[in-house]
N, CA, C and O of each residue as an XYZ file, in Angstrom:
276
protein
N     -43.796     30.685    -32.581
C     -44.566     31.876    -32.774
C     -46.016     31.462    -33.018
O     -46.507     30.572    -33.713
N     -46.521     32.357    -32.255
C     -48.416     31.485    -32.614
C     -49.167     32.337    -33.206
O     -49.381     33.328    -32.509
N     -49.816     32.350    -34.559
C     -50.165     33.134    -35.463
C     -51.749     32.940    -35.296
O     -52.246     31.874    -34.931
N     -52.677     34.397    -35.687
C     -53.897     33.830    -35.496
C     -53.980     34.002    -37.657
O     -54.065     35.093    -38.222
N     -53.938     33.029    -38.185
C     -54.059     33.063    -39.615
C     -55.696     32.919    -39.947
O     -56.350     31.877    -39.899
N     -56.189     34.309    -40.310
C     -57.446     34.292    -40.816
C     -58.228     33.728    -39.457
O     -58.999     32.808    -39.732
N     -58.196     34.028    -38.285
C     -59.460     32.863    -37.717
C     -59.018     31.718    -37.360
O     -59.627     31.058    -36.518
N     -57.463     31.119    -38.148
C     -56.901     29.795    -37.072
C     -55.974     30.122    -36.896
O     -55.189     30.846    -37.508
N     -55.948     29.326    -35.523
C     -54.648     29.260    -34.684
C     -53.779     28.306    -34.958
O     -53.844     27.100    -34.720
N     -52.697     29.136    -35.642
C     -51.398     27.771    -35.993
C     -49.870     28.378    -35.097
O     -49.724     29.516    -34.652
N     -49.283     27.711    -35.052
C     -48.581     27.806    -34.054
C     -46.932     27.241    -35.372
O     -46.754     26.095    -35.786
N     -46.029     28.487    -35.704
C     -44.654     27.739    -36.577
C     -43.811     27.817    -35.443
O     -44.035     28.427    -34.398
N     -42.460     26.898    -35.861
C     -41.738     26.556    -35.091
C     -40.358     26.262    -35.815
O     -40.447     25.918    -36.994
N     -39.373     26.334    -35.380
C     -37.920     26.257    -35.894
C     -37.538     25.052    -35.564
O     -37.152     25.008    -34.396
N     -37.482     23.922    -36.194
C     -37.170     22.900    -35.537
C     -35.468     22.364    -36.377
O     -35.438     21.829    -37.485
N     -34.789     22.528    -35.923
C     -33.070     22.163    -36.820
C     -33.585     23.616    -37.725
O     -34.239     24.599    -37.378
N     -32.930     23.204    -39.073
C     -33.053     24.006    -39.832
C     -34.688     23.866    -40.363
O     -34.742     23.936    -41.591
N     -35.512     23.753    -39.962
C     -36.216     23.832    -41.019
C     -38.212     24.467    -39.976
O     -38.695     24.039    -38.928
N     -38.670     25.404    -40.818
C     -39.836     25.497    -40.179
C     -41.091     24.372    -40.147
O     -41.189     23.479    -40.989
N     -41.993     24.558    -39.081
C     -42.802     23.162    -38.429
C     -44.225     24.156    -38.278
O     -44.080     24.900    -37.309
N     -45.552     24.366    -38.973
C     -46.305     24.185    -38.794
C     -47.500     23.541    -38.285
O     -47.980     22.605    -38.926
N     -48.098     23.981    -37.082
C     -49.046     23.098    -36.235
C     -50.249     24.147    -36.413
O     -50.178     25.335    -36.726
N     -51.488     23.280    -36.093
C     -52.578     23.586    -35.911
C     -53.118     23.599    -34.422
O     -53.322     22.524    -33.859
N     -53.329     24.675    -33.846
C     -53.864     24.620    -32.262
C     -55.217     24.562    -31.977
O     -56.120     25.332    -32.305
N     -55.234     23.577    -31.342
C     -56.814     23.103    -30.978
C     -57.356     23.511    -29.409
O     -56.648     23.674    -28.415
N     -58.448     23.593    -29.484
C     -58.985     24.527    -27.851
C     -58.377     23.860    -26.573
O     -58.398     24.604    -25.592
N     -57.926     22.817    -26.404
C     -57.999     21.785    -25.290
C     -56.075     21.432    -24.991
O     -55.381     20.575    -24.444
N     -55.901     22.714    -25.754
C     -53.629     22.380    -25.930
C     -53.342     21.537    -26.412
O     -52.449     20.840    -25.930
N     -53.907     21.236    -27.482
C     -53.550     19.830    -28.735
C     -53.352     20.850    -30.093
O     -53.894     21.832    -30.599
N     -52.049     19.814    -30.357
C     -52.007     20.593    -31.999
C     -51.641     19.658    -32.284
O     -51.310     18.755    -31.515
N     -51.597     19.639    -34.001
C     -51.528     18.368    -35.015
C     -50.707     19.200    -36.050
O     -50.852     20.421    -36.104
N     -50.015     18.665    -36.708
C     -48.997     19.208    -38.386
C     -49.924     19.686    -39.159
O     -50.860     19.051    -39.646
N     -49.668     20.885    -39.296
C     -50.488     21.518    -40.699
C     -49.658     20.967    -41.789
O     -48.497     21.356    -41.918
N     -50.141     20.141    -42.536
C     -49.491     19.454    -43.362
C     -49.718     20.292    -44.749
O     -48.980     20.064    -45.708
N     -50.790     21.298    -44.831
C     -50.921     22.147    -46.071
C     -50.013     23.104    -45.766
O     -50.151     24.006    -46.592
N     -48.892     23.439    -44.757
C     -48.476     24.947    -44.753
C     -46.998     24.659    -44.685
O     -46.389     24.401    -43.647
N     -46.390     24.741    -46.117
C     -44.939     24.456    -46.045
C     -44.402     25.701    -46.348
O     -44.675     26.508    -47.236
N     -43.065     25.714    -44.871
C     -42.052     27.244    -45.133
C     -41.175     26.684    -45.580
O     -40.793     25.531    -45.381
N     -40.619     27.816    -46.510
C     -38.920     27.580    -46.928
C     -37.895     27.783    -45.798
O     -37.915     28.634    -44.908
N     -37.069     26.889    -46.014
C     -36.268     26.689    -44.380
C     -35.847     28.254    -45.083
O     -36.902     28.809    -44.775
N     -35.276     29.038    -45.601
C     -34.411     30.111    -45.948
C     -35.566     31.647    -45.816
O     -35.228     32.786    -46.141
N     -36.956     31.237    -45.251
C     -37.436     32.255    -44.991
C     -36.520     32.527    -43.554
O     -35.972     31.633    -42.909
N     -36.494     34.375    -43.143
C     -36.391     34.384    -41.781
C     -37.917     34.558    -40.824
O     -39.072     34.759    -41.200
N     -37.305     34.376    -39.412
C     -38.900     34.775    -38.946
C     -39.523     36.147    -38.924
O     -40.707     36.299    -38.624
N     -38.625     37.271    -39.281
C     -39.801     38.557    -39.559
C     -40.205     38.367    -40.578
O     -40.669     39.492    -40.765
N     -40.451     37.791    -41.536
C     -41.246     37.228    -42.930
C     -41.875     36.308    -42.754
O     -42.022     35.693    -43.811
N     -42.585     35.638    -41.541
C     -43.257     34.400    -41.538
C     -44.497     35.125    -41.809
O     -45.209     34.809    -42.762
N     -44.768     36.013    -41.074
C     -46.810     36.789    -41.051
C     -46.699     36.743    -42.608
O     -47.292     35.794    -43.120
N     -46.171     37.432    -43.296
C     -46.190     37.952    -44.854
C     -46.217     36.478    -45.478
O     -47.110     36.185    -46.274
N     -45.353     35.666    -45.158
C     -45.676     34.523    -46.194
C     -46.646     33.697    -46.134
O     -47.136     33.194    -47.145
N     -47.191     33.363    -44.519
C     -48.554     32.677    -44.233
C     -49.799     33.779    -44.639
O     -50.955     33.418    -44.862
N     -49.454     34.809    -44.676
C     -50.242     35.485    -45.138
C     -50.534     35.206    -46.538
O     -51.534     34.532    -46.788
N     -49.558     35.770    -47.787
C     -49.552     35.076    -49.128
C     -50.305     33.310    -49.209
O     -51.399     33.038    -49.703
N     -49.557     32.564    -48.718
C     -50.005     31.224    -48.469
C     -51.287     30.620    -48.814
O     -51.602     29.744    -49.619
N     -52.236     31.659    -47.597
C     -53.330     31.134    -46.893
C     -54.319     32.215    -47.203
O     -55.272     32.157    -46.426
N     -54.398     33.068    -47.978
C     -54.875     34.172    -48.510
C     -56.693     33.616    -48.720
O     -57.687     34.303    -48.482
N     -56.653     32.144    -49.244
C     -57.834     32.115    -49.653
C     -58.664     32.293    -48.158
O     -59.799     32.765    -48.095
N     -58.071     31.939    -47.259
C     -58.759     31.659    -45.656
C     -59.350     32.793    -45.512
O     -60.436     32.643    -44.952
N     -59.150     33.697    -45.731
C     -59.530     35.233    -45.765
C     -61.183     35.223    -46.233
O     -61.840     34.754    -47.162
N     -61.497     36.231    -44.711
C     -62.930     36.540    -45.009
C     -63.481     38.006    -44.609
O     -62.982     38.414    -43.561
N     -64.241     38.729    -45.113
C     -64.116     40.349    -44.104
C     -64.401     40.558    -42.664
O     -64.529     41.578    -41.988
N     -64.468     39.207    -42.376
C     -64.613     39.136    -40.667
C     -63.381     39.068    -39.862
O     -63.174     39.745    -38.855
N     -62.616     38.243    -40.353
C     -61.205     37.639    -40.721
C     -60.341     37.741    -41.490
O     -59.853     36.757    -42.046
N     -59.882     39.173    -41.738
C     -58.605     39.471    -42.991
C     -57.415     39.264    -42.456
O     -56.605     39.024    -43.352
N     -56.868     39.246    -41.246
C     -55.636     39.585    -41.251
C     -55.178     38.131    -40.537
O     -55.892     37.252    -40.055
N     -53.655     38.218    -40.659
C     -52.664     37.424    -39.798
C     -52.056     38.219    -38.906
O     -51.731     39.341    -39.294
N     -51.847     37.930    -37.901
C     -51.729     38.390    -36.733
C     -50.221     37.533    -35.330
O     -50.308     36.522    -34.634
N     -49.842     37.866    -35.379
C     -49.265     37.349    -33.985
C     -49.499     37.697    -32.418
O     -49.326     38.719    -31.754
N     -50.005     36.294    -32.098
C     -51.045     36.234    -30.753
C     -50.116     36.755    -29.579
O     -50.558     36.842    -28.433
């Protein structure tokens, strides 16, 4: 699922049991968001709401929301 969080593009992922946060870069490169840990026991209609909670500080009035791209 590729989220636009605040202004970045991160991209979660289900990998076995457990969710995988990436960071998407302009050129189709992503790297581990190593600051954005899910609880494997979230489901995915609760991912926006919890990266949302999460990442709250990212928030700017240009950039409030999380979004799915």
């Amino acid at each position: 699922m590729k989220l636009d969080v605040f202004g970045r593009e991160v991209e979660v992922v289900r990998v076995k049991e457990t969710w995988v946060a990436y960071y998407l870069g302009n050129e189709g490169k992503k790297r581990l968001a190593q600051d954005i840990s899910i609880p494997e026991d979230i489901m995915e209609s609760e991912i926006v709401n919890y990266i949302a909670d999460l990442c709250h500080e990212w928030a700017t009035p240009r950039n409030s929301k999380v979004t799915i791209q």
